[in-house]
N, C-alpha and C positions, 0 to 999 in steps of 0.2 A: 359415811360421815362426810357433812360437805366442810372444806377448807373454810376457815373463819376470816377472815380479815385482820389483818395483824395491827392494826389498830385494837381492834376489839378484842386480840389476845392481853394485850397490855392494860386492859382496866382494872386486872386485881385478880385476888386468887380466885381460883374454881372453888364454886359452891359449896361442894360436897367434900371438903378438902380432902381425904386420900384416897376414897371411896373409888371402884371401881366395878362393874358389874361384868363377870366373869361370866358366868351363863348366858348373859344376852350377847357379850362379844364370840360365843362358840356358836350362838346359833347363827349370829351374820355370818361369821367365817362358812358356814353352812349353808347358806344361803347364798354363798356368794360362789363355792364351788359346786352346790347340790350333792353334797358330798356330805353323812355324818356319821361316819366307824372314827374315831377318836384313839381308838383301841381302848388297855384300860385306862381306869380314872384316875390313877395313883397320881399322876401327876397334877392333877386338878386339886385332893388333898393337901398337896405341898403349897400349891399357892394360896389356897385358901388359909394352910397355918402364916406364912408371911405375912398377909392381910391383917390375919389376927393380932402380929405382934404386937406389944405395946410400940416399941419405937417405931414401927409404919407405922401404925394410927397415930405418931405426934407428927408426921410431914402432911406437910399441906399444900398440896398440885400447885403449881400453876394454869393458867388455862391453858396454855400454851403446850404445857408439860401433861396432862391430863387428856388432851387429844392425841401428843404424837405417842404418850402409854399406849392408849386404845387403840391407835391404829396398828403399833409394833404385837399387841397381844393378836391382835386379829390376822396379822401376818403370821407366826407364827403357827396357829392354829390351822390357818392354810396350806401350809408348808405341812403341817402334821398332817392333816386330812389328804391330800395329795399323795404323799411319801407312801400310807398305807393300802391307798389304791392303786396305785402304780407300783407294788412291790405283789399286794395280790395279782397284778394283770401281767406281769412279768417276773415271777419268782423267781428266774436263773440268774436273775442279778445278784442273788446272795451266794452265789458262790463266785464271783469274779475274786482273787484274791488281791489282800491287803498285806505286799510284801514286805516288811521291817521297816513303817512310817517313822519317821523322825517328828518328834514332839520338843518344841521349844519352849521351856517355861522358866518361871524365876516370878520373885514379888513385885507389882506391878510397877512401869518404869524404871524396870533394871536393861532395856536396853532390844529386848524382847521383839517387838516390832522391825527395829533397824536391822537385826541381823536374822528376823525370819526374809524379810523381804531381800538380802542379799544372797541367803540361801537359798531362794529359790530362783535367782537368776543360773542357776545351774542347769545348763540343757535340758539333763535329762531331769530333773525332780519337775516336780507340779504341786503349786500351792492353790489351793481354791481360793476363789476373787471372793466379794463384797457381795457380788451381785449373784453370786451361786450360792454361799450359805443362805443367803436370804429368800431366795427365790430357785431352790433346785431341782424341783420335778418338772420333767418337759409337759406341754401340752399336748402331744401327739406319740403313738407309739410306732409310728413309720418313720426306719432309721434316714431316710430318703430325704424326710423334712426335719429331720434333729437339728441341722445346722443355722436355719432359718427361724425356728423355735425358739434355741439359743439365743441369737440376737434381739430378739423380740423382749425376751427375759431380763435382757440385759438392759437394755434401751428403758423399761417399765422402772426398772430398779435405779438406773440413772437417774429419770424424771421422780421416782419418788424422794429421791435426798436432792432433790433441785428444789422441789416444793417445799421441803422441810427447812433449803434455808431460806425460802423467799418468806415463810412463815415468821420465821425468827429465830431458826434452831441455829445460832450458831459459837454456843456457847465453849463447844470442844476445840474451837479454833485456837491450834498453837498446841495445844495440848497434844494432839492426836490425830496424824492426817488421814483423812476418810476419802475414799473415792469408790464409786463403784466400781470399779476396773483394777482394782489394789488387792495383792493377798491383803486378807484380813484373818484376825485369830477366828478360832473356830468356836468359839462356846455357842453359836447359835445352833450348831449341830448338837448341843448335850439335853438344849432349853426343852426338847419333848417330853424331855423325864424328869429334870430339875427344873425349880422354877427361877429362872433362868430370862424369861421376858426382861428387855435391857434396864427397864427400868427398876424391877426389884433385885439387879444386882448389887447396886445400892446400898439397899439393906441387908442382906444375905454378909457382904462384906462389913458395913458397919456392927454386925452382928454376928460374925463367925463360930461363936462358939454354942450359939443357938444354933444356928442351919447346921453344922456339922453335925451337932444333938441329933435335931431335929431327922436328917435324910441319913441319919446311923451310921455313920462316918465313925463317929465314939461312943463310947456308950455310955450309961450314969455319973460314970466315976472318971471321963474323958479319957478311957483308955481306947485307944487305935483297933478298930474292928471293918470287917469288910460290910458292904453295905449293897444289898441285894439291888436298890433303887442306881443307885452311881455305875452298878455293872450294866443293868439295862440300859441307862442311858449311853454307853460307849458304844454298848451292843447297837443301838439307831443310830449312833455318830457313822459307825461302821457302814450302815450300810448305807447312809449316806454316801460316803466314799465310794461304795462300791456303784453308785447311781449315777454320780459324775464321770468315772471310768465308763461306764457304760453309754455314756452319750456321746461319750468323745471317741467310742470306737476302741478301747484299751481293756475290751473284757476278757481276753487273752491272759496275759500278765498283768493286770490291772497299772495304778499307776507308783511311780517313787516318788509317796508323799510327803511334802514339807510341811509341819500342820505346827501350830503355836500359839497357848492361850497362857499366861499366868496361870490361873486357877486350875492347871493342871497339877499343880506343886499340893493342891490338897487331897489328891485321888489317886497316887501312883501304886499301890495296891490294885485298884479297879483297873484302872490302865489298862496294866500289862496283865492283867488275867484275858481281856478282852485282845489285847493286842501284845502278845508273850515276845514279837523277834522287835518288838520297838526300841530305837535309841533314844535319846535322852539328852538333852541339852541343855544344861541347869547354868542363865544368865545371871552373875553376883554384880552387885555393887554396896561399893561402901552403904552401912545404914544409913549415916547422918543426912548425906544429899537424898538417899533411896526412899527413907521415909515420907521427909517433908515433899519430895516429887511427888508421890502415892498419895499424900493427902491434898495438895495441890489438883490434882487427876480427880480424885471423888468432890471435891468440892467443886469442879466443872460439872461433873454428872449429877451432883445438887443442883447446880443450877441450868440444866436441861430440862428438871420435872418440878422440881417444889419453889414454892419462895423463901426468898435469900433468909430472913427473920425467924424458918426453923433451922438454920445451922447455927451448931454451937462448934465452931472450929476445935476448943483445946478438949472437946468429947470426942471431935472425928481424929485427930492427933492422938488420942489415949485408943482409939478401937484400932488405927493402924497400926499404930505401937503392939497392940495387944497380936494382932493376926498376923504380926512378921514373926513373932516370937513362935507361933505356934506353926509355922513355916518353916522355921529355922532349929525347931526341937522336933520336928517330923520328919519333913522330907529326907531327910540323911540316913535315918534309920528305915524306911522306906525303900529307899536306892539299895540301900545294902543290901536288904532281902529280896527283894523283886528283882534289880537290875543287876546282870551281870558287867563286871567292870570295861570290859571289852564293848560296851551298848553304851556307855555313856561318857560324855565330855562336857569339862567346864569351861564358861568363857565370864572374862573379867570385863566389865564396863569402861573402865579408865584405858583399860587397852583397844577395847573395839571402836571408841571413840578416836582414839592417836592414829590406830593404821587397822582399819577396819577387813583390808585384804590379808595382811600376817592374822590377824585374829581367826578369818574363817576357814584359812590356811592349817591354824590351828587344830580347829574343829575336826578337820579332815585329818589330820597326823593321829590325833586321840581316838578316832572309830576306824583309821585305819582304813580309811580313805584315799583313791588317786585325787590328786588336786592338779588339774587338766591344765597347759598353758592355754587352751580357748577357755575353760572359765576363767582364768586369770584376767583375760584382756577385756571378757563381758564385765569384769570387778572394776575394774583398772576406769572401764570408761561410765560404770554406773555412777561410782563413787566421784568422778572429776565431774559429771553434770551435778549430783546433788550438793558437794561444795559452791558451785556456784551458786546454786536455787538458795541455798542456805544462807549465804555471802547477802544475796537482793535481799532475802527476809529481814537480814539484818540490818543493811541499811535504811528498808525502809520503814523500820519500827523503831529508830533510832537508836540502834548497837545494839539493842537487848532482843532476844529470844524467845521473841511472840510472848504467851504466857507460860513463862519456865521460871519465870522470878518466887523464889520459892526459898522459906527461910523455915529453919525448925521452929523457932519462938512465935513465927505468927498463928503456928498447931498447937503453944503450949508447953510445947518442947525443948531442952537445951540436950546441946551436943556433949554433954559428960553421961546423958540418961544413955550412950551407945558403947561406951564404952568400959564396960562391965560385963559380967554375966555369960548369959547365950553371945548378944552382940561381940564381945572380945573375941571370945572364939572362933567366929563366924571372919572376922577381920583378919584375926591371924594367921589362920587356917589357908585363904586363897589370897592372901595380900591385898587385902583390899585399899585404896587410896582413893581420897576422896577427889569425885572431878566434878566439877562446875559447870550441870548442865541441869 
């Protein structure tokens, strides 16, 4: 698909408003590797029931947002086509072992981001970049050339989010900083089995208790069931994992992974079946600030694919409201049963934000952890450059916080709906204090 001119993105909505043709973009991806074992189709089912929903079929693409769909499904579908061939050409890759990964999760914009990317300034952990979930299977299966490969991979994935802003993508700005070269969470390692393509997260999340339905997550009557679809796909996350150790020469011991997605807070059952010696790192923040950030965050991803005129804000405020609750009435009883106490540690928002080195300091004291003075001083000097970087954002957006301006009433919402209920307990339980960010 040739790039449009961004002019001509800007005339109005796409055509076809939500429409998207799923089989013609697997045969390009097919075409484009000569490559078509897909494996099975179950995941192709799933997106076709998203498609079907009613609340997808009331957004309506943008142009804009309707090509950069098509092209993330077609990537994607590459990445799947790939992954399958290059795991039959080299099957000893599934046994490189995946030793007790650390998974960082919590509801989105609890903090999740800032303290994956500081844990992985830890010598020895390894988080995978932007530009490896999206792009992880080498070209070559000569270790000789792996290294030149990689760069190549990197470079492609660089210029494709170069083109996407010169297009006009740059709606996550402030929200969410993206770099190729940045860990970034992992959900695109689950998208081969869930559907998962960034733009139908969207819906999945506006609509949680459908997709959970839906991929047997719960079952009729919304009680907590394991879900054959959600274990495959950690099972591919896996050996995703195991494929990147593998290029880098760590098929030995594989690597100490730092891995972090929100949406892990819905599957911790599936997890640790797939991954039994995993830790666990559950980021809280107050709801009042947590929510309205969350809804803040999807109405940016709104307006990445649809036009602004399908958001109904104090709808998208009642479905985050809905999926924190059901966040905060699971995960715990979850933890309990799957994770041993000794695997997991809480981290407080209001805290990581004040002294974000005591915070990870923390982390380490509760899994019982050496917390090394060289990671100390890698902290010490991460944290004094992104104050500064911070300091210029501010200045020159005039004192405020890129787009973090973010109130519960503009979702709908007042700050008494938090403090009752699940939400009290949830407050009381790890102290939560609200901070202004």
């Amino acid at each position: 698909m040739a790039l449009t001119p961004v002019s001509l993105l800007k005339l109005g909505p796409f055509k076809h408003g939500h429409k998207i043709n799923l089989e013609a973009l697997m045969t390009e991806a097919s075409k484009e590797t000569g490559l078509s074992d897909f494996g099975d189709l179950d995941f192709l089912t799933y997106y076709k029931k998203i498609a079907d929903n009613s609340f997808y079929k009331s957004l309506q693409f943008s142009n804009l947002g309707n090509i950069v769909a098509q092209k993330e499904f077609v990537l994607a579908m590459r990445r799947k086509l790939r992954l399958i061939q290059y795991l039959n050409d080299v099957p000893s890759i599934e046994n490189i072992p995946v030793p007790a990964p650390v998974f960082i999760f919590g509801i989105g914009r609890s903090g999740t981001t800032y303290l994956h990317r500081l844990m992985a300034l830890e010598p020895t952990a390894r988080a995978p970049y932007l530009w490896e979930l999206a792009n992880p299977v080498p070209a070559t299966l000569e270790m000789a050339q792996m290294e030149a490969d990689r760069v190549i991979r990197k470079e492609f994935m660089k210029n494709v989010i170069a083109k996407r802003e010169k297009m006009g993508d740059k709606t996550l700005e402030g929200l969410h900083e993206i770099g190729h070269d940045l860990p970034e969470e992992c959900l695109l390692f689950l998208s081969d089995h869930l559907p998962w393509s960034f733009h139908n997260i969207y819906s999945c999340l506006r609509k949680i208790p459908f997709f959970l339905k839906m991929m047997g997550v719960v079952d009729d009557n919304g009680k907590r069931q394991r879900s054959a679809q959600v274990v495959k796909a950690y099972q591919s996350y896996k050996r995703c994992l195991q494929l990147l150790s593998y290029q880098t020469g760590n098929s030995a011991a594989g690597n100490n992974w730092m891995l972090k997605c929100p949406l892990h807070c819905y599957f911790i059952a599936e997890l640790t079946e797939v991954f039994p010696d995993a830790k666990l790192v559950w980021a809280h923040r107050n709801p009042t600030t947590n929510i309205s950030s969350a809804c803040s965050l999807l109405e940016g991803i709104h307006g990445t694919y649809y036009e602004a005129d399908c958001l109904d804000r104090h709808a998208l405020g009642d479905d985050v409201k809905g999926f924190t609750e059901i966040v905060l009435q699971q995960a715990p009883k979850d933890l309990a049963q799957h994770v041993p106490p000794t695997n997991s540690a809480n981290v407080r928002f209001d805290e990581l934000v004040r002294d974000p080195i005591e915070t990870v300091r923390g982390v380490y004291k509760q899994l019982n952890w050496e917390f090394t003075e060289e990671y100390e001083q890698i902290l010490k000097e991460h944290v004094a450059k992104d104050n500064l970087k911070r300091e210029a954002k501010k200045k020159s957006d005039g004192g405020k916080h890129g787009m973090y301006q973010h109130t519960p009433d503009r979702f709908g919402l007042e700050k008494h709906d938090f403090t009752k209920g699940v939400y009290e307990e949830y407050v009381n339980q790890y102290g939560l204090q609200e901070c202004k960010m």
